[in-house]
VEXLUM-542853 format. One record per residue (C-alpha): x, y, z. Coordinates in Angstrom, 2 decimals, m for minus. Layout:
% residues N
+---------+---------+---------+
:       u :       v :       w :
+---------+---------+---------+
:       X :       Y :       Z :
...
+---------+---------+---------+
% end
This chain:
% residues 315
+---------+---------+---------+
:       u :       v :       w :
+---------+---------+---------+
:    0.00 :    0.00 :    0.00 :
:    1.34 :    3.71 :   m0.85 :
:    1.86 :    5.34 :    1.60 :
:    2.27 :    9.12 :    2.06 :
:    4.11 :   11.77 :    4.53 :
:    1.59 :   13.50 :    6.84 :
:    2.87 :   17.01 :    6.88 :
:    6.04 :   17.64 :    7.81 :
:    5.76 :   15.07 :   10.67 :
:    7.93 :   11.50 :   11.10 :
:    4.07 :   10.31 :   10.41 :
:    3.71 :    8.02 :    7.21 :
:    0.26 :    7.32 :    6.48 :
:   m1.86 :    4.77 :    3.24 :
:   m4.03 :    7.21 :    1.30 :
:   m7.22 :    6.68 :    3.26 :
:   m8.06 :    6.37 :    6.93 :
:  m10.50 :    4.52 :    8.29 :
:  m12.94 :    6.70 :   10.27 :
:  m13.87 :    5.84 :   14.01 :
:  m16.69 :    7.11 :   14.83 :
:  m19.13 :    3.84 :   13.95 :
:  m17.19 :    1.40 :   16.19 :
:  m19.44 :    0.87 :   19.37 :
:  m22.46 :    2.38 :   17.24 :
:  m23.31 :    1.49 :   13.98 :
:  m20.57 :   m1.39 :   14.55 :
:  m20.74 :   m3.87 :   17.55 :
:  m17.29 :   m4.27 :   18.93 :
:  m17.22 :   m7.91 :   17.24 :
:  m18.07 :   m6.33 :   13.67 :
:  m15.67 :   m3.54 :   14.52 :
:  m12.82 :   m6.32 :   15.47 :
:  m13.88 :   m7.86 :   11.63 :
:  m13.24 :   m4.88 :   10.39 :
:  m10.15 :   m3.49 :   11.78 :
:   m8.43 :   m7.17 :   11.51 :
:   m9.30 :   m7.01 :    7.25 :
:   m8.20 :   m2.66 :    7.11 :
:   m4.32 :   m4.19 :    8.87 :
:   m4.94 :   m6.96 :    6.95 :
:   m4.89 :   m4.92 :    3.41 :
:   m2.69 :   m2.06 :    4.64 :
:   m5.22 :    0.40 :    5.71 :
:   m3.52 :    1.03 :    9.25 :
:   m4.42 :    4.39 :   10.04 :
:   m7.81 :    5.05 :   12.44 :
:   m8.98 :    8.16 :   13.39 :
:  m11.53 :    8.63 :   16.46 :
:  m12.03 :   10.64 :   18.96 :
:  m12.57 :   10.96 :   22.84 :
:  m16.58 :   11.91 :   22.28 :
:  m17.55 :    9.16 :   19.87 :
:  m20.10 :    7.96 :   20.38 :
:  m21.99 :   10.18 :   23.18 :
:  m24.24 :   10.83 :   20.77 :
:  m25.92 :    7.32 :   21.35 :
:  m28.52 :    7.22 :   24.19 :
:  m26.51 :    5.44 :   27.21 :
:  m23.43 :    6.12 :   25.67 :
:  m21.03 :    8.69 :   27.52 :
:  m18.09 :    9.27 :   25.29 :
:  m14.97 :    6.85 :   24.31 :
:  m16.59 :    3.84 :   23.24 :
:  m14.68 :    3.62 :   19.93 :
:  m11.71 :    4.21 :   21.57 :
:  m12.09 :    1.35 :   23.90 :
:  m13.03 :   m0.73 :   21.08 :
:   m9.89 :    0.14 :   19.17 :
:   m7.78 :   m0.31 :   22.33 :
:   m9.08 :   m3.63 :   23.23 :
:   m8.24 :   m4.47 :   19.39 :
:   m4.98 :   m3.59 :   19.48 :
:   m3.99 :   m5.55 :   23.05 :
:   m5.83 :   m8.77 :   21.84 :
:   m3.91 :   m8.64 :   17.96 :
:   m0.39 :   m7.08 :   19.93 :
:   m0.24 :   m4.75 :   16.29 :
:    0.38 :   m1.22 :   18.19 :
:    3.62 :   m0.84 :   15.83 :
:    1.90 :   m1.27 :   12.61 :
:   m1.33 :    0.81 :   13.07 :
:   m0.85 :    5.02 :   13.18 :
:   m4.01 :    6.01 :   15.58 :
:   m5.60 :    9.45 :   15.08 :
:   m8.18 :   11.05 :   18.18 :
:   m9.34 :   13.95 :   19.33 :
:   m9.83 :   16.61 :   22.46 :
:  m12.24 :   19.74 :   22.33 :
:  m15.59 :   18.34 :   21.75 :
:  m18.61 :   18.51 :   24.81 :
:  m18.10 :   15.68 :   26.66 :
:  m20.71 :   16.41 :   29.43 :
:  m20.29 :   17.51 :   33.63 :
:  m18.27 :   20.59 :   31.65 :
:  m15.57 :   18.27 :   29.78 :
:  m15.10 :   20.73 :   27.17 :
:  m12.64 :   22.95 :   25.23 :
:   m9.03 :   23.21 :   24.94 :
:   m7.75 :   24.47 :   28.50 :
:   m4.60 :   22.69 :   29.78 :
:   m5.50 :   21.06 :   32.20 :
:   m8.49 :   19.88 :   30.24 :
:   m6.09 :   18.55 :   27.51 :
:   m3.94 :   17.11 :   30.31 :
:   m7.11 :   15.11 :   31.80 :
:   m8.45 :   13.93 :   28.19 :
:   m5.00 :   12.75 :   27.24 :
:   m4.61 :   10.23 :   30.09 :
:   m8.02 :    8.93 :   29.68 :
:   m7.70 :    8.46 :   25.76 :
:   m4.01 :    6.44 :   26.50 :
:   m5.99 :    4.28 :   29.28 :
:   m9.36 :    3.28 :   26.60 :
:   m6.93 :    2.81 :   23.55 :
:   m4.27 :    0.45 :   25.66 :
:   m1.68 :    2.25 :   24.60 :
:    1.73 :    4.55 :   25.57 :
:    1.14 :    7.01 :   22.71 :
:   m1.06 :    8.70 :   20.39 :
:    0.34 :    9.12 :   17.15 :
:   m1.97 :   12.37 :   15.42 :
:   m3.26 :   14.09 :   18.73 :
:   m5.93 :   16.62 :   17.45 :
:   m7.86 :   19.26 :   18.43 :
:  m11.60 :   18.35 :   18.13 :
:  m12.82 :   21.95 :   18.11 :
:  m11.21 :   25.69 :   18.20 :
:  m11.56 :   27.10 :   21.83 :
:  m11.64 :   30.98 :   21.80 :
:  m11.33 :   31.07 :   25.29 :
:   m7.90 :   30.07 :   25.64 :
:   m5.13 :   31.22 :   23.51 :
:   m3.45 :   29.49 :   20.91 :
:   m0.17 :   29.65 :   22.28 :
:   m1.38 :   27.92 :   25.66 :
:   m3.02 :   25.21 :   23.64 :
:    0.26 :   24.58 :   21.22 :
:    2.10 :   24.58 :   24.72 :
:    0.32 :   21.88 :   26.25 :
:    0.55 :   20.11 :   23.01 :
:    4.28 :   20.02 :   23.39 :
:    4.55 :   19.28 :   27.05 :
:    2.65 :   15.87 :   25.71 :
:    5.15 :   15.41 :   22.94 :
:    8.15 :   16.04 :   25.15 :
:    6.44 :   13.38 :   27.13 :
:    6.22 :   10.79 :   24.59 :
:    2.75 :   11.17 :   25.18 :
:    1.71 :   12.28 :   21.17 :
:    4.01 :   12.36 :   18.35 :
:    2.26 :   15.21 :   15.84 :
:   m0.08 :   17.09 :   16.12 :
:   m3.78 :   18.95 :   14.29 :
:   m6.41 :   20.45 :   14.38 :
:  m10.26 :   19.79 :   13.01 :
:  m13.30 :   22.01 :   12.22 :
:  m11.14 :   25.18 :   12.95 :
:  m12.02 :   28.89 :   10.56 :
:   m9.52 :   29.81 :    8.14 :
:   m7.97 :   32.88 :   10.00 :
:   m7.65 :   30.60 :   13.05 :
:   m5.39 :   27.84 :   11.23 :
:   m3.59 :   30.60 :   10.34 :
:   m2.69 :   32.06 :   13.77 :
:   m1.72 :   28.95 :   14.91 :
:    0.92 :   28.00 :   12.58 :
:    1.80 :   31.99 :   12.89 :
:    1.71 :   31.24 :   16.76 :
:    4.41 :   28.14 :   16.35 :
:    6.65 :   30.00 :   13.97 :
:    6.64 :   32.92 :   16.24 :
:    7.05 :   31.64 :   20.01 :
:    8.79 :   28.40 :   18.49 :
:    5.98 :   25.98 :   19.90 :
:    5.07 :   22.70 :   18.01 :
:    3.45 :   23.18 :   14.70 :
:    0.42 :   21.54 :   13.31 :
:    0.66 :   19.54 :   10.89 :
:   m2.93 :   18.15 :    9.78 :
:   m6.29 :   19.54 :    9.13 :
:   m9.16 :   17.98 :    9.22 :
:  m11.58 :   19.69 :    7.29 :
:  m14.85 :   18.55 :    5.87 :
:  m14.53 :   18.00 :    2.02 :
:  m15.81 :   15.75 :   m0.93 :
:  m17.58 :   15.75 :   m4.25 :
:  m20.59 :   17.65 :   m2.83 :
:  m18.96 :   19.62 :   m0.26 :
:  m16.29 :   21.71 :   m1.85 :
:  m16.27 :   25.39 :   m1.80 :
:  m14.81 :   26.27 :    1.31 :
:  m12.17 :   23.58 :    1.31 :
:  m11.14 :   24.51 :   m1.38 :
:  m11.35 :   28.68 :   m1.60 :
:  m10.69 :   29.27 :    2.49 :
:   m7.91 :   26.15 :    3.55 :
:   m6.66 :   24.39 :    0.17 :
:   m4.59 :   27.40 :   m0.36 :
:   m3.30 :   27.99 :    3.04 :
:   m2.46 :   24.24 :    3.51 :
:   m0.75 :   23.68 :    0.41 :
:    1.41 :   26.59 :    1.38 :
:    2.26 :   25.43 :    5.09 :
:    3.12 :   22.12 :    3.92 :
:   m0.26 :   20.92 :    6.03 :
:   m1.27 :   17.31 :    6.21 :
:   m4.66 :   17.06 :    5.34 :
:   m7.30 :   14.31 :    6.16 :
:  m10.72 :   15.38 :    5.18 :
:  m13.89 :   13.73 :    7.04 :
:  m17.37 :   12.74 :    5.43 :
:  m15.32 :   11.98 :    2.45 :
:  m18.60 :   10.12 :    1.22 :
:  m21.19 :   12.92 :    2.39 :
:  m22.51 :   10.82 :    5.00 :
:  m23.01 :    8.01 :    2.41 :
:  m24.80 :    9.93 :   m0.35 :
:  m21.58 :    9.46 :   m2.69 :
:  m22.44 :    6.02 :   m2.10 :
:  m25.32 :    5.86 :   m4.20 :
:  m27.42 :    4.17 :   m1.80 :
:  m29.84 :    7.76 :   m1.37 :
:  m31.38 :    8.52 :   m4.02 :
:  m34.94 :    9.84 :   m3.35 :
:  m36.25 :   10.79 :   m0.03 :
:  m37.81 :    7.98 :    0.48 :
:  m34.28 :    6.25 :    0.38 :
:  m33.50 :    8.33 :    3.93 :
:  m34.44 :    6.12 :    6.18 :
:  m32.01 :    3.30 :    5.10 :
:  m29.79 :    3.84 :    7.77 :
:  m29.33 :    6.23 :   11.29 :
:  m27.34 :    8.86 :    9.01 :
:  m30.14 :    9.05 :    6.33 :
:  m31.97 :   12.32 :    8.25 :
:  m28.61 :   13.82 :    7.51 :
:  m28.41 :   13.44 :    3.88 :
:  m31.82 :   15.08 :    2.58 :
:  m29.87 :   18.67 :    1.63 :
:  m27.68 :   16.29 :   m0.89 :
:  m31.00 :   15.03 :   m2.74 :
:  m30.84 :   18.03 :   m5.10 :
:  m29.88 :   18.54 :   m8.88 :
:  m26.40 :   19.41 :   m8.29 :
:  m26.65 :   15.98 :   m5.97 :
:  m28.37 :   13.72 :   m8.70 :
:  m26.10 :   14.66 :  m11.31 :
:  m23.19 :   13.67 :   m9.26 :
:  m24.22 :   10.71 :   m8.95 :
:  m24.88 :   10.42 :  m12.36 :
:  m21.32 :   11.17 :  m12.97 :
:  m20.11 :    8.54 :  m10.76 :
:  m22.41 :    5.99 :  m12.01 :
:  m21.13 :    6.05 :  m15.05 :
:  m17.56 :    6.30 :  m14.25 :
:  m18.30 :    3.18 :  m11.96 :
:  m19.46 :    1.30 :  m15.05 :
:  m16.11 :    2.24 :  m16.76 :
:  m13.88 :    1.36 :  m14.22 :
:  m16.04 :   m1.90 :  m13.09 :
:  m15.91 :   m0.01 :   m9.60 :
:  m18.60 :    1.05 :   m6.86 :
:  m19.60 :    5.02 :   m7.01 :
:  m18.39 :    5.16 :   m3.37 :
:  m15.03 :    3.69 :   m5.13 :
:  m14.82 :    6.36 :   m7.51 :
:  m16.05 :    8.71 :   m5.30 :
:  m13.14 :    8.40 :   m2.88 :
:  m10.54 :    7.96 :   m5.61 :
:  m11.32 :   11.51 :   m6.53 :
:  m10.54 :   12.48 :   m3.01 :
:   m7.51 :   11.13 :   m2.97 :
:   m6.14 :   12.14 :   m6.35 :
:   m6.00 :   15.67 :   m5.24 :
:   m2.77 :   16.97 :   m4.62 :
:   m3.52 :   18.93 :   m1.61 :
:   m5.42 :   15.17 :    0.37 :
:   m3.11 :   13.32 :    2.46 :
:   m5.70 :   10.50 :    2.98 :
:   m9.91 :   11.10 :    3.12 :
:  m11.56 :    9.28 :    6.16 :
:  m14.59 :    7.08 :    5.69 :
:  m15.93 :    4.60 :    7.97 :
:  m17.65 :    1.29 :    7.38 :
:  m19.85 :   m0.90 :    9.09 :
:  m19.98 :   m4.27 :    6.65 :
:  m17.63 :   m6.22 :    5.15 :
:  m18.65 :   m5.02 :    1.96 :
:  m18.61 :   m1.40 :    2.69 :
:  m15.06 :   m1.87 :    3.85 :
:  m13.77 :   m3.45 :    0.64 :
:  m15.45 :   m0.59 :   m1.20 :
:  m12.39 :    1.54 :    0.73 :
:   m9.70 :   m1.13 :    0.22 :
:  m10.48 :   m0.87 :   m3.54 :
:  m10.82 :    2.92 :   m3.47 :
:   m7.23 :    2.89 :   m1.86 :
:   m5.51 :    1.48 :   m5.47 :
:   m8.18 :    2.84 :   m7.87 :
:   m6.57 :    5.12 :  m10.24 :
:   m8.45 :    7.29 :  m12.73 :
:   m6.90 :    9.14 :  m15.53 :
:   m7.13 :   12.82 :  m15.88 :
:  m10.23 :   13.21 :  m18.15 :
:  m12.05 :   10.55 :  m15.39 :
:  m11.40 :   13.07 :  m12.58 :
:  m12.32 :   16.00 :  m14.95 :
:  m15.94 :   15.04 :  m15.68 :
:  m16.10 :   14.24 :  m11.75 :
:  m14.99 :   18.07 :  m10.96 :
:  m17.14 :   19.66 :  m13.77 :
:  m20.02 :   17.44 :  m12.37 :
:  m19.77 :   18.75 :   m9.09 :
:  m18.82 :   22.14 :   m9.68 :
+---------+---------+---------+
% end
């Protein structure tokens, strides 16, 4: 499997992630296990999750997939051969929140204790916190890196001008620099990607791992009316896609799929990771099935006029 430098970090990463977030959801730990045995298996070792997945889920409290991932990597002994991604910012309840240090300090030791292990590889902030400055939150970082805590670090779901200031912060006050974003981008979802941080991250030499690389599942092809939307828990999410700018993506894919004997979600993420400025797009599965779909997106290659008609398409 390729793989490719994340940033300007030690961190060498295949060109797709699998995403977190289902494991202990959508995924029972013994489908998550399937899963995460066949991703090592075919060289997809990089995971990204968080601290708050899944505390969405009623009786769920927060760091369910990362127990599930931890437990995973104890009972297969692979710590060495997997690059694990999570996250600190997001609400997780009794005022768990935000980036203060000593918040970052807790949420560290508990994310090390659920995923079994002695480090975190891509430490990331969840969230921006304008109540604390960047320069605490970059210092903390490195106190946990110094540590041998975290080995690189990023950021997720930050604004433009804020990713900015923090690399300016590093440069200037010599703290640790980021080195991924985690922004949301794919065939639907493009224009602020790619007019507010595709610039700026191409220039700082930024890692970049985009989430809801299949738009929640709609580049799948599985949506396609509204009375496809209750399929699956995420449907409710995907009704904004369902319009003509939406169908004719898919149309696009469909037939690109046809060419390349391939899935639309196949095709889909191959665009993704064609683009110079992608390190790796995350997507998540929770079958078999949907997981090979990723594997094969991994090695599909398309040809310059293929990822043309996808970008005119979804312009």
């Amino acid at each position: 499997m390729e793989k490719r430098q994340l940033g300007r970090s030690d961190l060498r990463v295949p060109p797709l992630c699998l995403g977190g977030n289902v494991f202990g959801w959508t995924a029972d730990k013994d489908m998550s296990f399937r899963l995460l045995d066949r991703a090592l298996e075919a060289g997809l070792g990089f995971i990204d999750t968080a601290e708050v997945y899944s505390r969405w889920v009623p009786g769920h409290s927060g760091g369910e997939s990362e127990a599930i991932i931890g437990e995973w990597l104890a009972s297969r002994r692979c710590r060495d051969r997997v690059i694990i991604a999570t996250k600190v910012g997001a609400d997780m309840g009794d005022a768990r929140k935000g980036l203060a240090p000593a918040r970052i300090r807790d949420a560290v030791e508990g994310s090390l204790q659920r995923l079994c292990t002695d480090r975190i590889d891509l430490y990331q902030a969840h969230y921006d916190d304008p109540n604390v400055a960047l320069e605490d939150v970059l210092t903390t970082f490195g106190e946990l890196i110094t540590a041998g805590k975290v080995r690189a670090i990023g950021a997720s779901n930050f604004t433009a001008p804020r990713l900015r200031a923090a690399l300016d912060a590093s440069s200037r006050e010599g703290l640790p620099r980021l080195e991924s974003f985690q922004p949301q981008y794919n065939l639907y979802e493009r224009r602020e990607y790619e007019t507010e941080f595709e610039p700026l991250c191409a220039e700082q030499g930024l890692g970049v791992i985009c989430y809801f690389g299949l738009a929640k599942g709609f580049l799948t092809g599985k949506y396609r009316s509204s009375a496809d939307l209750g399929l699956s828990p995420r449907g409710s999410g995907i009704a904004d896609y369902l319009d003509q700018r939406g169908l004719r993506i898919l149309a696009a894919l469909d037939e690109l799929a046809a060419e390349h004997r391939a899935t639309p979600a196949q095709v889909a993420l191959a665009w993704l990771i064609a683009r110079p400025s992608i390190t790796a797009p995350i997507a998540s599965a929770t079958s078999r099935s949907q997981l090979e779909d990723l594997i094969a997106a991994a090695s599909l290659h398309l040809d310059k006029p293929a990822i043309e008609r996808l970008t005119v398409a979804s312009a």
